[in-house]
N, C-alpha and C positions, 0 to 999 in steps of 0.2 A: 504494500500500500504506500501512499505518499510519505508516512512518517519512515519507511525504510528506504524509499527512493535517495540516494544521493541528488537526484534529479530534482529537487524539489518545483521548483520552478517551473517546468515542461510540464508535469505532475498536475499542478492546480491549473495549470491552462487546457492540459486534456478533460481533466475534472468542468470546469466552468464549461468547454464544450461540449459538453455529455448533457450538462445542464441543461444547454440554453436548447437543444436538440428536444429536450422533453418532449413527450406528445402529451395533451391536454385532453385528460378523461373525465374532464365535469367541471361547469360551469358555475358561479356562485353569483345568487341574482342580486341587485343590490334592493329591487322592491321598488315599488309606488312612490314612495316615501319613509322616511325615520322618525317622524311624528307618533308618537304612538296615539295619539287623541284621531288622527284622521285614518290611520289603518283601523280604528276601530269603527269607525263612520263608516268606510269602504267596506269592512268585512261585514257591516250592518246592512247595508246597501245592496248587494250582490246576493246576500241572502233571501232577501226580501224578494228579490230579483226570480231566484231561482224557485222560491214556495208559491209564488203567485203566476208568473206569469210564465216559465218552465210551463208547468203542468198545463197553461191556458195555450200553449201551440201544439201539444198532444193533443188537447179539446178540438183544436181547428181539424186536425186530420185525420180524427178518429170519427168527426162530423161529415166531412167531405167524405169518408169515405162509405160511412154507414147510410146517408142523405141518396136515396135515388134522384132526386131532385138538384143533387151538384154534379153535374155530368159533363160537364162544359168545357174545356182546357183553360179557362181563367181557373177553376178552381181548383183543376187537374194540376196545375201550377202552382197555384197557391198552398193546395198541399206539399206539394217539392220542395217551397222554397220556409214554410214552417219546417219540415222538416233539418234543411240543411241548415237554417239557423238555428234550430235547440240539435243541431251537431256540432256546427259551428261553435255554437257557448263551451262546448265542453273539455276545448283542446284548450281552453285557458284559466277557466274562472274557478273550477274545483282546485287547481292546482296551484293557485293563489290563493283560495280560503286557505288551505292547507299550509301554504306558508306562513301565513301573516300570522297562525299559530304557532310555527317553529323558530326559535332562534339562530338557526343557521339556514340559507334558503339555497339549497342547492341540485342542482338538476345534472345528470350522467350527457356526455355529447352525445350517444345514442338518444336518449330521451330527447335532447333539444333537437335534433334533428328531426326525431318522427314527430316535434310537435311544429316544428316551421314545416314540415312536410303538409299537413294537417289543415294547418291554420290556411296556407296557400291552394291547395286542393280545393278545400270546402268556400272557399273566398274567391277563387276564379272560376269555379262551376255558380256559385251566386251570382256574381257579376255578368257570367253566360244566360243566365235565369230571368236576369231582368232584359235583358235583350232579346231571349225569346219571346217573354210577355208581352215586351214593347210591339214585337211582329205582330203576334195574337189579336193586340187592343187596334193595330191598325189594320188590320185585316177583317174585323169583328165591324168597325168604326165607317171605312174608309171603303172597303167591301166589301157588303152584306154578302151579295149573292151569291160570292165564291166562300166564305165563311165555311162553309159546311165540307167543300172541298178541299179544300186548301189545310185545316186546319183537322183534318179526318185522325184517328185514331191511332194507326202507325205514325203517322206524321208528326204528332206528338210524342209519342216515342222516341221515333228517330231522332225528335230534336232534345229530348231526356236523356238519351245515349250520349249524344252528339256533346252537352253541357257538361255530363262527368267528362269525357273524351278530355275535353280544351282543360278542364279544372285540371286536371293530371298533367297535361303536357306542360298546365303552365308551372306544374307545383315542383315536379320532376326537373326544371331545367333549372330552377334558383337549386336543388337539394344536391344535384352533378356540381353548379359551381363552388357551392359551400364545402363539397365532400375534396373537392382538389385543392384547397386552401391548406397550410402546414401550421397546427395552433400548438404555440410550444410556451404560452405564458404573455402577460398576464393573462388570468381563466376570472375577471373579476366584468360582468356584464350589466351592466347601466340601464337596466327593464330589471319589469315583472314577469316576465315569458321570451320566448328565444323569439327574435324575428330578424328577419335578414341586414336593414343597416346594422344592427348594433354588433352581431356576428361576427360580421365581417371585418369589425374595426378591430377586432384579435387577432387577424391574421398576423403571421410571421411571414410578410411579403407585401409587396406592392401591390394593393389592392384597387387601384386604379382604371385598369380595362375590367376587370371584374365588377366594378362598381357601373360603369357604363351600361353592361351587359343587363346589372339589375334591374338600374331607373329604365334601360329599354321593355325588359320582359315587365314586369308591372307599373314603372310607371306612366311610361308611355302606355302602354295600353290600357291602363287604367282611366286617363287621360281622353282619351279616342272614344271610348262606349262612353262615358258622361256624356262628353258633347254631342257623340252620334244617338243617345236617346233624348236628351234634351233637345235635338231638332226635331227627332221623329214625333214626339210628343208637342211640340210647338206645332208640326204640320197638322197632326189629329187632332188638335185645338182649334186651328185655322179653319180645319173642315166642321167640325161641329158647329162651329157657331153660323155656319151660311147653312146649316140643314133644318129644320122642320123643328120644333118644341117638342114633340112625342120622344121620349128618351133622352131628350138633351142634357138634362139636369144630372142623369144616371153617368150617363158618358163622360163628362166634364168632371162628375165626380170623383170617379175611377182614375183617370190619365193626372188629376193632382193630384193623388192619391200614390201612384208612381212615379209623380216627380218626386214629390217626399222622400221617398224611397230613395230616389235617385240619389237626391243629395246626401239624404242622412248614410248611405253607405260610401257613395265614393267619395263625398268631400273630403272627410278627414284621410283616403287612402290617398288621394292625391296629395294632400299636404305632406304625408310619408316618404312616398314611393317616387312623388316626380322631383324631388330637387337631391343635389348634392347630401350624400350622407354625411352630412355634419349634426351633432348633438342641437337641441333649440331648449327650453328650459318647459316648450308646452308640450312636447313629442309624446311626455309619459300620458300627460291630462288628454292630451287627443288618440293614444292607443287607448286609453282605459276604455275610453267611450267607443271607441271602430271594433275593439274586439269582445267586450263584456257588456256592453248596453245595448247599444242598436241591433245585433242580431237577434237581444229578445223581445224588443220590441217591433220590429218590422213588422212580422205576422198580425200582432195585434194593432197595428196601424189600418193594414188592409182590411181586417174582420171587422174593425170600429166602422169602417164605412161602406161597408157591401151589406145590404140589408138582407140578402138573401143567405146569407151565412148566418147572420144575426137572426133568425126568425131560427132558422133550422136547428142551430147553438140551444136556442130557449125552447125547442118541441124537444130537443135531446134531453137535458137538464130536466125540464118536469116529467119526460114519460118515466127519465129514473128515478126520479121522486118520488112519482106515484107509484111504482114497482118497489121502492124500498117502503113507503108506506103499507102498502098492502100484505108484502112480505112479515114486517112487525103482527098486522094486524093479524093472521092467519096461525102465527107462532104466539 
């Protein structure tokens, strides 16, 4: 060893390259915050999150699917996209309650990897999601007559395929560049969950055309579908209002209904995803919110205002009612 080496010197210089070589097997998050009065707010918060309105995007698709009367691809969709958002919630928010209980908050780079793997998966097949809708609403809108063909059954499928398909390509091609990256120290990560800027600023290399590759694969494209449903939705607006009053109210209400949507997902992912990875002091407060709140709300945005969900929601609710009622009664 070095203390017998005459060589001392060569010794600790071998030694400190062995070091600096390390490969890094888990990541140590530094958290939301070190407040402990607001991690308690937050884990207050997320909770509340998860007992109320969790279980109310189950309700949406256990409705849509039990409802003969939701048959339609808006709702065909609307169930998909509850679904992928109480998926979506789960690659992040358990594993932050979880922490904010432990005094050391540390996650394996396997784990961080299948959770950016995860998080981008389920976030680019939603962002696919709302741009099939978008197609649907103006198809439904903008083309009655072809409606029924256009929008058939496979069709919708195919474009259900088609939405995991893109969420994968997109999620697989950040998870390749992350996996080519050499992490040999510091292992100390500046979030509450693995996401790709922050990652990447541990590499042991010039991460420079890598970082290009990233703001191209999402933020640009993140970028592109905002603006390209935001027009298509400005067009369907355009048309609505030179049409007839019969349904107008309904329609208008829907397409802001998905602008909503629109923004409350991709804005804060644009603020992310399209500029230079540099640190901002709002990046945690605007992930908190793109990955722990708006997925559970979305669902319950579109149910708030589709009445047809709403009526069928409250025939579900009382006929259990009344089948738990009669059940007590009979025992």
């Amino acid at each position: 060893m070095c203390q017998d080496n005459p060589e001392l010197t060569h010794c600790q210089a071998e030694e400190m390259k062995i070091a600096n070589n390390t490969v890094v097997t888990e990541f140590i998050l530094l958290g939301l915050t070190q407040s402990q009065d607001i991690q308690l707010l937050v884990f207050v918060l997320i909770l509340i999150f998860y007992l109320i309105i969790l279980p109310g995007n189950f309700l949406i698709i256990f409705t849509i699917k039990s409802d003969p009367g939701l048959t339609a691809p808006l709702y065909f969709f609307l169930g998909n996209l509850a679904f992928l958002d109480a998926s979506y919630s789960f690659t992040v928010a358990p594993r932050m309650l979880v922490d904010f209980l432990s005094e050391k908050k540390v996650i394996s780079y396997r784990g961080c990897i299948t959770q950016l793997f995860f998080l981008h998966f389920l976030g680019g097949g939603e962002g696919l999601l709302l741009v099939v809708m978008a197609f649907d609403r103006y198809i439904a809108i903008c083309q009655p007559l072809h409606y029924l063909t256009v929008m058939n059954p496979r069709a919708c499928y195919a474009m259900l395929l088609a939405l995991w398909l893109g969420g994968f390509v997109h999620s697989i091609i950040q998870v390749v560049l992350i996996l080519r990256l050499p992490f040999c120290g510091p292992n100390q990560l500046d979030n509450f969950f693995c996401d790709v800027p922050q990652v990447i600023k541990l590499a042991c290399t010039n991460t420079f055309v890598v970082e290009l590759l990233m703001v191209f694969n999402s933020g640009l494209m993140t970028l592109l579908c905002s603006l390209g449903l935001l027009a298509s939705y400005a067009v369907i607006l355009c048309h609505v209002r030179r049409t007839a009053a019969e349904g107008k109210n309904k329609a208008m209400s829907t397409c802001i209904t998905h602008v909503i949507i629109i923004l409350l997902m991709f804005g804060p992912a644009i603020f992310i995803y399209t500029r230079p990875f540099r640190a901002l002091p709002a990046d945690k407060v605007v992930s908190f919110f793109h990955t722990v709140i708006f997925p559970l709300m979305n669902p319950m945005i579109y149910t708030l205002r589709n009445q047809e969900v709403k009526t069928s929601m409250k025939r579900l609710l009382s006929r259990h009612v009344v089948c738990q009622v009669d059940f007590i009664i009979r025992n």
